[in-house]
N, C-alpha and C positions, 0 to 999 in steps of 0.2 A: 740278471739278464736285461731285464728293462732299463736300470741304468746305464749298463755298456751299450747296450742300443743307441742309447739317447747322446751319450760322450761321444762312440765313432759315427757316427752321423752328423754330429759338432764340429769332428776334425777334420774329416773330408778328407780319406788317406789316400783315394783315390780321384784320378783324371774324372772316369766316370762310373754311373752304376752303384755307389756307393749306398745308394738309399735298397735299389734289387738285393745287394752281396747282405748287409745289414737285415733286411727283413727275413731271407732265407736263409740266415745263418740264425735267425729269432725265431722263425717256424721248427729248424732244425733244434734247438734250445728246448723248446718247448715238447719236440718228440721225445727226447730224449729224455726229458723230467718226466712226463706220464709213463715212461714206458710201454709205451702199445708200439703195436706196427702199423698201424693206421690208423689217422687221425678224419674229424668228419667235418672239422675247421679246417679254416686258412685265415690266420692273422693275416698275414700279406693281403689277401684280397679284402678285409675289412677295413685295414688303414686306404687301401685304394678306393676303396669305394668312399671312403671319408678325405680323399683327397686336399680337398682344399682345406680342411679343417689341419690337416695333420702337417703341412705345410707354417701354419697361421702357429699352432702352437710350436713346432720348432723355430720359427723364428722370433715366437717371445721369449721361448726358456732361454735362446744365445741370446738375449740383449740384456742388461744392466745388471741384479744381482745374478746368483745364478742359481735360483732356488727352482729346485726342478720337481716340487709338488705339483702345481698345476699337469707339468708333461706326465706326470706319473697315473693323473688322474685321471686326464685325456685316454691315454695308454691300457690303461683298466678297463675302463669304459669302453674303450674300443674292441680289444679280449674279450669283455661281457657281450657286444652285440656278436661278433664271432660266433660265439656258443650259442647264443640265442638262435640265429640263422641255422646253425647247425640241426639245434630242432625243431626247429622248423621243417627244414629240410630232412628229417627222419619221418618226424611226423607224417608227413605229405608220404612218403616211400610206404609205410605203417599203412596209410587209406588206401594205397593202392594197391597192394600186396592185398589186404583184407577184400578190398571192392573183387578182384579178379577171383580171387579164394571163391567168394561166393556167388561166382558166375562160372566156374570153371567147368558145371556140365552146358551153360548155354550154349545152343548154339549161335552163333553171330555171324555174317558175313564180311569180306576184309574192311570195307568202305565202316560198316558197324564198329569194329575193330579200333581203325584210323580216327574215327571222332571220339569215341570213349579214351583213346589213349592222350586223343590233344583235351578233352574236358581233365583229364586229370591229373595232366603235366600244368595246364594254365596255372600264371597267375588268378589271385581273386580274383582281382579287377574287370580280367579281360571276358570272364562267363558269370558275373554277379548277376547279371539279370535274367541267367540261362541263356539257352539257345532254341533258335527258331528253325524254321524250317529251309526260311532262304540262309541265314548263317551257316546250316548244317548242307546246303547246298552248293556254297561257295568251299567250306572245308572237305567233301567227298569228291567236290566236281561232276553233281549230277544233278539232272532233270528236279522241278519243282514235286513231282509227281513218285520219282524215286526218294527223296528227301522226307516227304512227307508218310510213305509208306516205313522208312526205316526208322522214322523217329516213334511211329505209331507200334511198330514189332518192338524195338525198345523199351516203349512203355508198359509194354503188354506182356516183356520177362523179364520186368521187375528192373532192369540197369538203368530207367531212367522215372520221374517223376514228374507231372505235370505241377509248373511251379504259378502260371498267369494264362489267366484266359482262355480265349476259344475260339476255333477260325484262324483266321491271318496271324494273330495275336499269341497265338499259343504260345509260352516258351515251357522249357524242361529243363532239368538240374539233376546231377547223378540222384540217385536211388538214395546211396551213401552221405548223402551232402546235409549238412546241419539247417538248411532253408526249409519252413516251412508251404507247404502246399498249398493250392487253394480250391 
C-alpha cells in the first residue's frame, strides 16, 4: 500500500487531485486492512499537517536512484504520529467522559456549563496557567462580579481547583487536571 502510494503519486495519472484520490484511496487501504468500521486516525490529515515535509520527501524519492527507503520511513513516521494524535485525542474524550461522570449530580448553571466545557476541549497551551476571573469573564460574557461568584461555586463543588494565588491573581484548573495546587 505505501509503495503504490508513493509510485501513483510519482505518475501523476491525473490533471489534478492526484495527491486527495491517493491519500483516500490510502485511508481506504488502511480501513479495509484493520477491518473496523471506524477508524479514530486520519492518515490524510497527518501527511497534511506535515505538509511541507511530505512534499520535500516526494520530490527527493523522484530524483536520481530510486530508492524509496527514506519515503517509506517518512511514511511510517507519519502513520505513527497519526496514531499517536489519535490518542491523544481519546485520551482527552476518556478525561472528559470521566470529569462529567463525577459531576453529574452537580448542579451547574449554563455559563458554569460553557467554561468547563471550553476548559476541557482546550488545547494545553491555551489554560496551562488556568483561568482567571477576567478570562472566565471574557469566555461567559459576564460581569467581574458574576465571574468571580461562578468560579468560587466551582471551586466550592469540587470541578475546579485553586492552582495560583489570591485576589486579582487567583487562577483555577479543572479538579481533574494533573497540575498541582497551591
Amino acid at each position: 500500500m505505501v509503495i503504490s502510494y508513493k509510485w501513483v503519486i510519482t505518475l501523476h495519472p491525473f490533471d489534478v487531485g492526484n495527491g486527495r484520490v491517493t491519500r483516500a484511496v490510502t485511508d481506504w487501504a488502511l480501513a479495509q486492512a484493520e477491518r473496523q468500521s471506524f477508524r479514530f486516525y486520519s492518515l490524510s490529515e497527518a501527511i497534511m499537517a506535515r505538509r511541507n515535509a511530505y512534499y520535500a520527501q516526494l520530490e527527493q524519492s523522484q530524483r536520481g536512484e530510486l530508492d524509496i527507503t527514506p519515503w517509506l520511513a517518512w511514511f511510517l513516521d507519519t502513520l505513527e504520529e497519526a496514531l499517536q494524535q489519535a490518542l491523544l485525542r481519546v485520551d482527552r474524550v476518556l478525561s472528559k467522559t470521566k470529569f462529567w461522570q463525577s459531576h453529574a449530580t452537580t448542579v451547574l448553571n449554563e455559563r458554569q456549563i460553557k467554561v468547563l466545557h471550553r476548559l476541557l476541549d482546550a488545547a494545553e497551551d491555551e489554560f496551562a496557567q488556568g483561568i482567571n476571573a477576567r478570562k472566565y469573564q471574557s469566555l461567559a460574557r459576564v460581569s467581574k462580579a458574576t465571574a468571580t461568584r461562578d468560579l468560587t461555586e466551582l471551586l466550592e463543588k469540587g470541578c475546579l481547583k485553586r492552582l495560583l494565588g489570591g485576589g486579582r491573581s487567583t487562577r483555577y484548573i479543572l479538579a481533574n487536571n494533573s497540575h498541582k495546587s497551591e
